[in-house]
C-alpha positions, 0 to 999 in steps of 0.5 A, a space after each residue: 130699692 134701699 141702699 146696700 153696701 159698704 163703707 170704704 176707708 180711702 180717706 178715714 185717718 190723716 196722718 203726716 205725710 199720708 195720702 188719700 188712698 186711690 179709688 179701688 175699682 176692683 172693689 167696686 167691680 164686686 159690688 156692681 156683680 152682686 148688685 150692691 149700690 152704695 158705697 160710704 166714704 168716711 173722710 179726715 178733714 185734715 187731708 185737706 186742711 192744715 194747721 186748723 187753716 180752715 178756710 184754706 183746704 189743699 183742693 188737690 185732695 178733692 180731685 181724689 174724692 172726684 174719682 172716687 164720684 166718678 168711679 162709682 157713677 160708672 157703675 151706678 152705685 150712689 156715694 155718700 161722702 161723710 165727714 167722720 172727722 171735723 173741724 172741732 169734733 170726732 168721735 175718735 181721739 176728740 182731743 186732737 182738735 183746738 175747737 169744740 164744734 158744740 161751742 165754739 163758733 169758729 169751729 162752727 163757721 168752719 164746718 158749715 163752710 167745709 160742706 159749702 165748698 162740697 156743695 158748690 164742687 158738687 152742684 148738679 151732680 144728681 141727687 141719686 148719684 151723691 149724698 153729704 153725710 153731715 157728720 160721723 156719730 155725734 156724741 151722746 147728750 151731754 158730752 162735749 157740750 153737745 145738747 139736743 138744740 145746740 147739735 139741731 140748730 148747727 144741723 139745720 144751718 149747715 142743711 140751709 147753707 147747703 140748700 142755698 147752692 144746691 136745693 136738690 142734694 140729699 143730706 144725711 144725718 146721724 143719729 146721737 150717742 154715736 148713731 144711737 140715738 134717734 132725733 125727733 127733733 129733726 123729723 121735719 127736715 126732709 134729710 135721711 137719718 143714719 143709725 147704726 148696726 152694733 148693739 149689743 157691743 160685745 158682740 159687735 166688737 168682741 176682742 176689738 183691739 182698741 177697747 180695753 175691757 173686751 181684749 180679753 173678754 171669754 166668747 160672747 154668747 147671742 142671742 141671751 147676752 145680757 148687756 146694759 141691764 137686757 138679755 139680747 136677742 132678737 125682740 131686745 133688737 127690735 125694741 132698740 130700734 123703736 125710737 127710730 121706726 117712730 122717726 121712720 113713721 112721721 116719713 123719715 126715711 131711715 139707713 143703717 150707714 155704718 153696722 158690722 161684727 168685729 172678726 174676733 166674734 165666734 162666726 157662729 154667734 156673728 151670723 145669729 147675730 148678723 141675722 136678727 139685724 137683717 131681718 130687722 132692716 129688711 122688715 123695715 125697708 132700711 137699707 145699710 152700710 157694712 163696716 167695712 169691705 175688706 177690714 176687720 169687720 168685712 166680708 173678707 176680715 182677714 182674722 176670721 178663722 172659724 169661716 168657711 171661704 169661697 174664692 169670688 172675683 178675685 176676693 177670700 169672701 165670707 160666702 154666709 155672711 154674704 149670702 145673708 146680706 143678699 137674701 135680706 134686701 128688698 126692692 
């Protein structure tokens, strides 16, 4: 069976002062009633580095990523723990940083090292139990100095350097261009590649509070919005995942880690929408991740008010959209 599940934001954004979130296992509960078994941890290098002392992580912090691996094999579910922001590099508030990770070695060095210390805490733990998901959504070519070779060949050392500990890990790499954009290129590695679920963007983050030119953007229609130069619907669906399904082809195995519709998209428009992209994965045998749990892209997005509810395990739930995601799974 594909992975079906959901990201979790324990560890998403450092800030001072500020805490790993604990485990929460009632989520969890959820997850293992209706069979869902992935979870997706995008984690802060800062949690446990300080000052860009990068070779001087706080292992305190791994200890909560522990119960994080621990809580989720007791209940079979497989955790994939991605670094969404690294040592020179995230797709969020890039500035922050005092490297490039596309040019300078000793961000570089630094991240190669980052998922050597995991591999090593990690060595043995089964390959089905936990996978490293080397780096949340690269940027597209050309920005940041990233290119096809240089984003490969950093790829590829840091796959070697984790394979020398531990030969068995399943690795995880997302595409470019955000997780757009799919890499041939890497096709031979035998690591899983991670795209992402969220075109056409005005219907995935309609209103989304941090993109200026949506926060007021009139109701968007699907399927015929018209978007970079396309009319969406289904077949525009379809065609954007053709670079992938080639990928897919050469025997790539293909997960959706991140995909999602912001709460201020119409519920109507989100499940036409929501729909289409199942049927699509479900066609393919891609499993995926929904951004997020229990946010404002969620199941239980808070700011839904067009949705009908059913009380479920404790949880105000989307009962369509969960349905959908239930009915489009395969084995």
């Amino acid at each position: 069976m594909p992975h079906y599940g959901f990201n979790f934001l324990w560890m998403f954004i450092w800030e001072k002062g500020l805490s790993p979130q604990p485990v929460d296992e009632r989520a969890l509960d959820f997850l293992t009633a209706f069979d869902f078994n992935f979870v997706r941890i995008p984690m802060d290098y800062r949690f446990w580095t300080s000052d860009f002392e990068y070779y001087s992580p706080d292992e305190s912090i791994f200890k909560t990523i522990d119960s994080y691996l621990q809580a989720c094999q007791a209940r079979k579910i497989h955790l994939s723990l991605n670094i969404h922001r690294a040592p020179g590099y995230c797709i969020n508030r890039n500035d922050l940083e005092k490297h490039n990770l596309w040019l300078d070695k000793e961000a570089q060095d630094a991240f190669v090292f980052q998922w050597e210390v995991f591999a090593r805490r990690y060595m043995g733990i089964p390959a089905e139990a936990l996978s490293f998901d080397l780096l949340n959504e690269p940027p597209d070519i050309g920005q940041y100095g990233l290119t096809r070779e240089n984003h490969a060949a950093l790829i590829r050392r840091t796959v070697a350097a984790i394979r020398n500990i531990d030969p068995q890990r399943e690795i995880v790499i997302d595409g470019l261009g955000g997780g757009n954009i799919a890499m041939p290129e890497l096709a031979d590695m035998e690591v899983i590649h991670s795209g992402r679920g969220y075109q056409p963007m005005p219907v995935s983050h309609h209103q989304a509070w941090w993109w200026d030119e949506q926060a007021t953007a009139p109701n968007p229609e699907y399927p015929g919005l018209l978007w970079m130069g396309h009319h969406w619907d289904f077949n525009t669906l379809r065609d954007y995942y053709m670079p992938w399904r080639a990928v897919n082809n050469l025997g790539v195995k293909i997960h959706i880690g991140e995909m999602g519709c912001y709460q201020r998209t119409p519920h109507p428009v989100a499940i036409r929408w929501l729909r289409d992209l199942f049927s699509i994965y479900s066609k393919y045998g891609w499993g995926y991740a929904l951004w997020n749990f229990d946010g404002e892209f969620g199941i239980m997005a808070p700011g839904r008010e067009d949705v009908q509810r059913e009380l479920l395990y404790g949880y105000q739930v989307d009962r369509e959209m969960l349905n959908l995601m239930l009915e489009n799974r395969v084995s």
